[in-house]
PABAZA-926558 format. One record per residue (C-alpha): residue number from 1; residue in three letters; x, y, z. Coordinates in Angstrom, 2 decimals, padded with zeros to 5 digits. Example, Ala and Ser with C-alpha at 12.3 -4.5 7.8 and 13.67 -1.06 7.14 Angstrom:
<pts>
[1; ALA; [012.30; -004.50; 007.80]],
[2; SER; [013.67; -001.06; 007.14]],
</pts>
This chain:
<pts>
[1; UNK; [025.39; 030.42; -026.65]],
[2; UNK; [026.28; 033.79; -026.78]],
[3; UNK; [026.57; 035.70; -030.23]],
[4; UNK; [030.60; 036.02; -031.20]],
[5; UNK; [031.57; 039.58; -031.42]],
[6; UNK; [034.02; 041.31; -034.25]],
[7; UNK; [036.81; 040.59; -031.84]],
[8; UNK; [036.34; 036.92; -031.28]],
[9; UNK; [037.13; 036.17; -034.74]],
[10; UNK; [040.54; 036.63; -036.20]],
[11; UNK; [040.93; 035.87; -040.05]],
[12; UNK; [043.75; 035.85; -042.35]],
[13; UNK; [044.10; 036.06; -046.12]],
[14; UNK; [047.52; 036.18; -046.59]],
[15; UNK; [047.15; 037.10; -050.60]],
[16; UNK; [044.90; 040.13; -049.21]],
[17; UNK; [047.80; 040.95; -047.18]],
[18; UNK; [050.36; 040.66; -049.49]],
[19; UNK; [052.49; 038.25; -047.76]],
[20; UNK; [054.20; 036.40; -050.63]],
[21; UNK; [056.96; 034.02; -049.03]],
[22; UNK; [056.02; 030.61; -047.63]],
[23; UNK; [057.97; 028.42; -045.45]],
[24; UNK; [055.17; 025.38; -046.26]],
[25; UNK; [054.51; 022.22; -043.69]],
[26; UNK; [057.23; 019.72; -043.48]],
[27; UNK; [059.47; 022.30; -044.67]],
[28; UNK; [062.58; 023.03; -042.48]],
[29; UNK; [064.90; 026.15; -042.29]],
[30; UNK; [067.33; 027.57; -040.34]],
[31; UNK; [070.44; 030.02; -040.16]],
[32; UNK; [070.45; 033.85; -040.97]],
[33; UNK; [067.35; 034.60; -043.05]],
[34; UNK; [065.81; 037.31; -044.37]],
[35; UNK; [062.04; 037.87; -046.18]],
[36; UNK; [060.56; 040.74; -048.50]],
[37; UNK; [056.92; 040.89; -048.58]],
[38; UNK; [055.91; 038.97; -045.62]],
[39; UNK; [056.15; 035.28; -044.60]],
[40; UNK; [054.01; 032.45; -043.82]],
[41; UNK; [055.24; 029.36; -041.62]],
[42; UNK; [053.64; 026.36; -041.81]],
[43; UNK; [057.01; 024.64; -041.32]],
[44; UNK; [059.89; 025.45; -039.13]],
[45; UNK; [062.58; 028.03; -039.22]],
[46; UNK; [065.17; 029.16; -036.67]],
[47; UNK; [068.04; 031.33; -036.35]],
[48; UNK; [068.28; 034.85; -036.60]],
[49; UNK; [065.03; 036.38; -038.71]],
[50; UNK; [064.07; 039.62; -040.38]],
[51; UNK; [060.59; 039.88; -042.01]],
[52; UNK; [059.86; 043.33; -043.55]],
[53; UNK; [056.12; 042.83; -043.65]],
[54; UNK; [053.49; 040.70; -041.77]],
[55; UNK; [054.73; 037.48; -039.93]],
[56; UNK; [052.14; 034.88; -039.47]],
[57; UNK; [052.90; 031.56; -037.95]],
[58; UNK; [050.05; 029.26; -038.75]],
[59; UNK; [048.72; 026.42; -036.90]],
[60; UNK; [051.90; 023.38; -036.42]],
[61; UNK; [054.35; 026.46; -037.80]],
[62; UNK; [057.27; 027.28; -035.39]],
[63; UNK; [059.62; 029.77; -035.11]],
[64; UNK; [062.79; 029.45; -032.93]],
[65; UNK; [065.31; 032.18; -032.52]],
[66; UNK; [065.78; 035.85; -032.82]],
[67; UNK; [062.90; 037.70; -034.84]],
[68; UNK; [062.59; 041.14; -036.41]],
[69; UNK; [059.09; 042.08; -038.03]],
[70; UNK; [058.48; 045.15; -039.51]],
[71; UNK; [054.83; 044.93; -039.34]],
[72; UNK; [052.07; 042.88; -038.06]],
[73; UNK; [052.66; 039.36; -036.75]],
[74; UNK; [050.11; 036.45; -035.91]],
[75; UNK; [050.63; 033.73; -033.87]],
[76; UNK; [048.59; 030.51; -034.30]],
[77; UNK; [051.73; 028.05; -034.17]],
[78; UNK; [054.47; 027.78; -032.03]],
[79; UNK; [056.99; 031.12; -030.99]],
[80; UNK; [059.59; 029.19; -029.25]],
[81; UNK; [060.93; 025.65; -028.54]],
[82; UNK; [058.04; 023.79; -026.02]],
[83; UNK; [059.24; 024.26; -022.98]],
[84; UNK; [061.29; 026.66; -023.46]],
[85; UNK; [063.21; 029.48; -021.83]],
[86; UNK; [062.04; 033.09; -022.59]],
[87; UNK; [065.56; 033.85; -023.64]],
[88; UNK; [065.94; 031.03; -026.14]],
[89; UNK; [063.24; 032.96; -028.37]],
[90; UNK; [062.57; 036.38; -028.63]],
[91; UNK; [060.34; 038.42; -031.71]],
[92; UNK; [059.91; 042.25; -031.64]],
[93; UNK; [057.30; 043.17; -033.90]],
[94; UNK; [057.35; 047.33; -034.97]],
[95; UNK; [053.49; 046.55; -035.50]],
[96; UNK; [051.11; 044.30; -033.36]],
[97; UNK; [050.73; 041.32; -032.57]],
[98; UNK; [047.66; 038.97; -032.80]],
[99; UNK; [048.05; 035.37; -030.56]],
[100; UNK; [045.06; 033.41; -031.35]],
[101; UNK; [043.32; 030.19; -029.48]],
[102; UNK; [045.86; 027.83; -030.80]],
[103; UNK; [048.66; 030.27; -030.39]],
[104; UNK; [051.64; 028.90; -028.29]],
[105; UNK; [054.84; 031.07; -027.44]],
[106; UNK; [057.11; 030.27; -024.64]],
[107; UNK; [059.36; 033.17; -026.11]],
[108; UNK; [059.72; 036.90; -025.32]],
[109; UNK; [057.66; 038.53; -027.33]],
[110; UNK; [057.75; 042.65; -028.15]],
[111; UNK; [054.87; 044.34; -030.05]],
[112; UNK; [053.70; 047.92; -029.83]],
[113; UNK; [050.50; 046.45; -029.20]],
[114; UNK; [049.05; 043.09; -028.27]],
[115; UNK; [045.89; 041.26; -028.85]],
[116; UNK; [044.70; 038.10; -026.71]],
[117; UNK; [042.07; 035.81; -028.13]],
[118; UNK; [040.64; 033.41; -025.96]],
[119; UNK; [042.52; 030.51; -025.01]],
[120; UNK; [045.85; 032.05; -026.09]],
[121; UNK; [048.48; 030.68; -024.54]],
[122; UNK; [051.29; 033.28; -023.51]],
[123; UNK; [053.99; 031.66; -021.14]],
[124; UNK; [056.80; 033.91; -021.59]],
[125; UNK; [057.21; 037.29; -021.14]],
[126; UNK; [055.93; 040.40; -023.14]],
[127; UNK; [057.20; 043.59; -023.45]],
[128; UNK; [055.88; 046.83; -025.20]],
[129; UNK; [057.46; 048.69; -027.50]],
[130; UNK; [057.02; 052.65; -027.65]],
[131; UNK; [057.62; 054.75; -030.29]],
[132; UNK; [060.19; 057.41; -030.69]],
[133; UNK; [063.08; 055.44; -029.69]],
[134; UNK; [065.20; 055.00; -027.09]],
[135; UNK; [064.97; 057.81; -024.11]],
[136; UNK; [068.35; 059.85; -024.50]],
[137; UNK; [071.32; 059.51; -021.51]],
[138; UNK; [072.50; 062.49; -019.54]],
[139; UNK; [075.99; 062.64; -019.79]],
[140; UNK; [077.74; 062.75; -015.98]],
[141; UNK; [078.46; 066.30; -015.15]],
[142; UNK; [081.66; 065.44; -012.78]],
</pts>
């Protein structure tokens, strides 16, 4: 057996982190929602989704729909419906974004950074994000 190293391990506290919303297990939401302070799903929510702060979608969590996180986000649930098209989910996270072993997302998924652990299961696409905004256009000198 060989001896885990620091990244191997991924652990969450979300009262260390200050995340103080919770969508709890059996719990189901959906429509235009917002969250201050962070969020942890351990239900289901869907629809369009803005979390200023850390986004963590714990084990049997899902999230379905379009997602804006202003910080970190981890991913041990569900990102997207199973089976389902990139375009039916998509989350762009301004920090980065953790997908553990159990982690599932069949979404598109945007982060500034991204971290794999082992077993993670990424089907749809991922894209980075860079800083400084969008590049500017030339206007057409005709």
């Amino acid at each position: 057996m060989e001896p885990k190293t620091p990244q191997d391990t991924l652990t969450i506290d979300p009262i260390a982190m200050v995340v103080i919303n919770r969508v709890a297990a059996g719990s189901v939401l959906s429509g235009d929602l917002e969250f201050e302070g962070g969020l942890l799903v351990q239900g289901t929510i869907t629809g369009n989704i803005r979390v200023r702060g850390r986004l963590i979608i714990w084990t049997g969590g899902v999230v379905r729909g379009r997602v804006q996180v202003d910080d970190d986000f981890y991913l041990f649930g569900q990102l997207g419906a199973t089976g389902g098209s990139p375009t039916d989910t998509s989350l762009e996270c301004q920090g980065m974004a953790f997908v553990s072993k159990t982690g599932v997302s069949t979404g598109t998924l945007m982060a500034r950074r991204l971290q794999l652990y082992e077993g993670a299961n990424l089907q749809g696409p991922f894209k980075t994000l860079k800083l400084g905004g969008n590049i500017p256009v030339l206007k057409d000198r005709s």
